[in-house]
Backbone as CSV, one residue per row, in Angstrom:
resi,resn,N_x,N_y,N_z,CA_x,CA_y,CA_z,C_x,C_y,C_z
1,UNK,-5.665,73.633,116.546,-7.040,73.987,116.867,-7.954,72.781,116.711
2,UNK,-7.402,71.582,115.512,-8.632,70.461,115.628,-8.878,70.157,116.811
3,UNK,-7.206,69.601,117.168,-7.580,68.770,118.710,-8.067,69.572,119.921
4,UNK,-7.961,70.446,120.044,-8.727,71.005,121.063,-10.118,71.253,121.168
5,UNK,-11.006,71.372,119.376,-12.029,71.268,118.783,-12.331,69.929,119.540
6,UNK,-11.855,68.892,119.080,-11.946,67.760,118.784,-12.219,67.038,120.734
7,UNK,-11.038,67.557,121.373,-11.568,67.160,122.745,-12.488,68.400,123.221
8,UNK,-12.935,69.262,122.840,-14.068,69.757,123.738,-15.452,68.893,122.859
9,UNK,-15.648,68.477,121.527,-16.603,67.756,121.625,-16.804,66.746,122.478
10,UNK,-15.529,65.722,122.428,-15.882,64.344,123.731,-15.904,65.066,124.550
11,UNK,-15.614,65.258,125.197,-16.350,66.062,126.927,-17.725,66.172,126.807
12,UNK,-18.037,67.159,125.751,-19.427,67.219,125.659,-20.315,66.339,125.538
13,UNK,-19.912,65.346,125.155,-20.815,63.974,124.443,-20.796,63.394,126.125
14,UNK,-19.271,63.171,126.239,-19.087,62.100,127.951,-20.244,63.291,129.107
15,UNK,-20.120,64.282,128.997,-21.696,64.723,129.628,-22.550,64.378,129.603
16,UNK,-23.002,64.837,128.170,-24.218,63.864,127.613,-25.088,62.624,128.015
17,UNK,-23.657,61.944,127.887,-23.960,60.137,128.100,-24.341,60.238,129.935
18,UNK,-23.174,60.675,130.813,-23.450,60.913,131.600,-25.019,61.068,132.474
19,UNK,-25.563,62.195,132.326,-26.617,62.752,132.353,-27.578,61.942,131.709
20,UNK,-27.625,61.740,131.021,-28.621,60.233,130.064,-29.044,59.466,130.846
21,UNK,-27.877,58.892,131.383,-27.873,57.600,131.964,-28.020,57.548,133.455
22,UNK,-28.008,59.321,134.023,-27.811,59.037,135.732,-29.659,58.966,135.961
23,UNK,-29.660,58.464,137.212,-31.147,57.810,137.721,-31.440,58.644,138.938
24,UNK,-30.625,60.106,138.883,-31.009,60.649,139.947,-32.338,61.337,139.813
25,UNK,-32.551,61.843,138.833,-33.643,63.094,138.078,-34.404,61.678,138.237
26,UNK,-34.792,60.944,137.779,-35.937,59.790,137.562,-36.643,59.331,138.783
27,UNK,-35.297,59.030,140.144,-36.021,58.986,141.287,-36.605,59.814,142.191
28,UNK,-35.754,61.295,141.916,-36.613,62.191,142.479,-38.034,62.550,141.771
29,UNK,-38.114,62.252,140.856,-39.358,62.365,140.181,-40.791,61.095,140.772
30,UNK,-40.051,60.291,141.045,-39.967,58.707,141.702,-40.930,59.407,143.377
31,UNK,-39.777,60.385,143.748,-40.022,61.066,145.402,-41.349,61.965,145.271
32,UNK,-41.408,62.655,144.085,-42.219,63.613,143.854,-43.734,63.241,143.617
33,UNK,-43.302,62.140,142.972,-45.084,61.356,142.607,-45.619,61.093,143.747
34,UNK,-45.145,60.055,144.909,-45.401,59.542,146.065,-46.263,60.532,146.845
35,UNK,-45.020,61.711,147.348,-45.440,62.936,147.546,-46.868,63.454,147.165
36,UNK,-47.118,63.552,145.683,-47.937,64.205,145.415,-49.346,63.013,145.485
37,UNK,-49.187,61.780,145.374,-50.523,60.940,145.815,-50.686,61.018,147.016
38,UNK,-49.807,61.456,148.458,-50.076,61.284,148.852,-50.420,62.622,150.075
39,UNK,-50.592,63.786,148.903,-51.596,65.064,149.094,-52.735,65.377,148.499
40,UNK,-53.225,63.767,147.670,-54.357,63.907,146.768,-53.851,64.736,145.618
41,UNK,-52.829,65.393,145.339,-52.719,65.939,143.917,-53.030,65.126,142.712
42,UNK,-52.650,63.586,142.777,-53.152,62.721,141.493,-53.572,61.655,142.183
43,UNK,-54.670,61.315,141.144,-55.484,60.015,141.368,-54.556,58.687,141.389
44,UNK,-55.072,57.773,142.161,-54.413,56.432,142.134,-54.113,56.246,140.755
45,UNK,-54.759,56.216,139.712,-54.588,55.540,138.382,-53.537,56.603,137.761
46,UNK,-53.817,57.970,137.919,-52.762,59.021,137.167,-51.245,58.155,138.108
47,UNK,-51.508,57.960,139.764,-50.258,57.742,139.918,-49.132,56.302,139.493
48,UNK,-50.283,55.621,139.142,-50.233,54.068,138.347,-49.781,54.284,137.516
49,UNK,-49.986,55.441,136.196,-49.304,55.196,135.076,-47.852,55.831,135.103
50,UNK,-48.311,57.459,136.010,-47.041,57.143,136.209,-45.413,56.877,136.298
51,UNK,-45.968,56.005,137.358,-44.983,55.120,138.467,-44.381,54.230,137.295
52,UNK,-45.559,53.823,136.500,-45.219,52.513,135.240,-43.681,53.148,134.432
53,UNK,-44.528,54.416,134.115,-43.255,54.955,133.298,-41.629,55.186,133.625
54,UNK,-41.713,55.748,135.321,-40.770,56.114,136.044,-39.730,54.789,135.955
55,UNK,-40.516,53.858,136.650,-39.961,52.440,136.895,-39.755,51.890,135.418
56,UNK,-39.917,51.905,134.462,-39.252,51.588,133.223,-38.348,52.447,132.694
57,UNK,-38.001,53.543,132.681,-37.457,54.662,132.724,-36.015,53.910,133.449
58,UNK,-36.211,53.496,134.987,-34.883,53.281,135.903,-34.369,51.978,135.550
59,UNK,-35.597,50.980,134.891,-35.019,49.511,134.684,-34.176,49.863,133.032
60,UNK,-34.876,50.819,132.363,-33.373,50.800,131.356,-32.172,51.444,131.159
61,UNK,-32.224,52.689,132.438,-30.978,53.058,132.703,-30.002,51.817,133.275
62,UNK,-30.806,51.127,134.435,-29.895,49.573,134.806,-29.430,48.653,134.201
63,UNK,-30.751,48.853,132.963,-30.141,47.523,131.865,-28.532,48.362,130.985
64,UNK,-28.690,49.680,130.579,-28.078,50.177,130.143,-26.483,50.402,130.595
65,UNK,-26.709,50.580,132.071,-24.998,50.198,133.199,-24.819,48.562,132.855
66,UNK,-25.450,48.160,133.119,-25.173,46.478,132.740,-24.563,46.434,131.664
67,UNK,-24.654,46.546,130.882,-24.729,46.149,129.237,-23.007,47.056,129.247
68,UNK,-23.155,48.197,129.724,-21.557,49.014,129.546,-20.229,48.397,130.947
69,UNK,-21.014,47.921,131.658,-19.970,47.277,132.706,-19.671,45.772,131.920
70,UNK,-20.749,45.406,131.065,-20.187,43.927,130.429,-19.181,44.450,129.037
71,UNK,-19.601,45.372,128.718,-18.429,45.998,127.317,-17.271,46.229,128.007
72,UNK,-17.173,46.974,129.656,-16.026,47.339,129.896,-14.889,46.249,130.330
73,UNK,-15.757,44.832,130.956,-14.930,43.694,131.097,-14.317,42.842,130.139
74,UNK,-14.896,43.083,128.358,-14.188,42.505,127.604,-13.350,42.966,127.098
C-alpha cells in the first residue's frame, strides 16, 4: 500500500508542477485583456498594469523551462 500511496502522490505533485508552469491560462488571460481594452471595458492604465503583470507572469514561467531544460542537460 506505501508504494502505491507513494506513486499517487508524484503524479499529483508532476500535475501540479505541470499546471504551474503551463503559459496557456496566462495567455489567454493575455487574449482576454486585449479583448476587453478593446471594448472599452478597462482603461489604458488598468490595461497597462495589467499587461505588466501578465507579461512577468510568462517571462518567469520561461525563465523557469530554461532553468529545468539546463538541469535536464546536466
Amino acid at each position: 500500500m506505501g508504494l502505491g500511496l507513494l506513486y499517487i502522490v508524484r503524479e499529483i505533485a508532476a500535475r501540479v508542477e505541470q499546471e504551474l508552469w503551463d503559459d496557456g491560462a496566462v495567455r489567454e488571460a493575455l487574449t482576454e485583456l486585449y479583448l476587453q481594452l478593446e471594448r472599452g471595458a478597462v482603461t489604458e492604465e488598468q490595461f497597462g498594469e495589467r499587461e505588466a503583470e501578465l507579461v512577468a507572469e510568462l517571462e518567469r514561467i520561461e525563465q523557469h523551462r530554461e532553468e529545468r531544460g539546463a538541469d535536464a542537460s546536466r
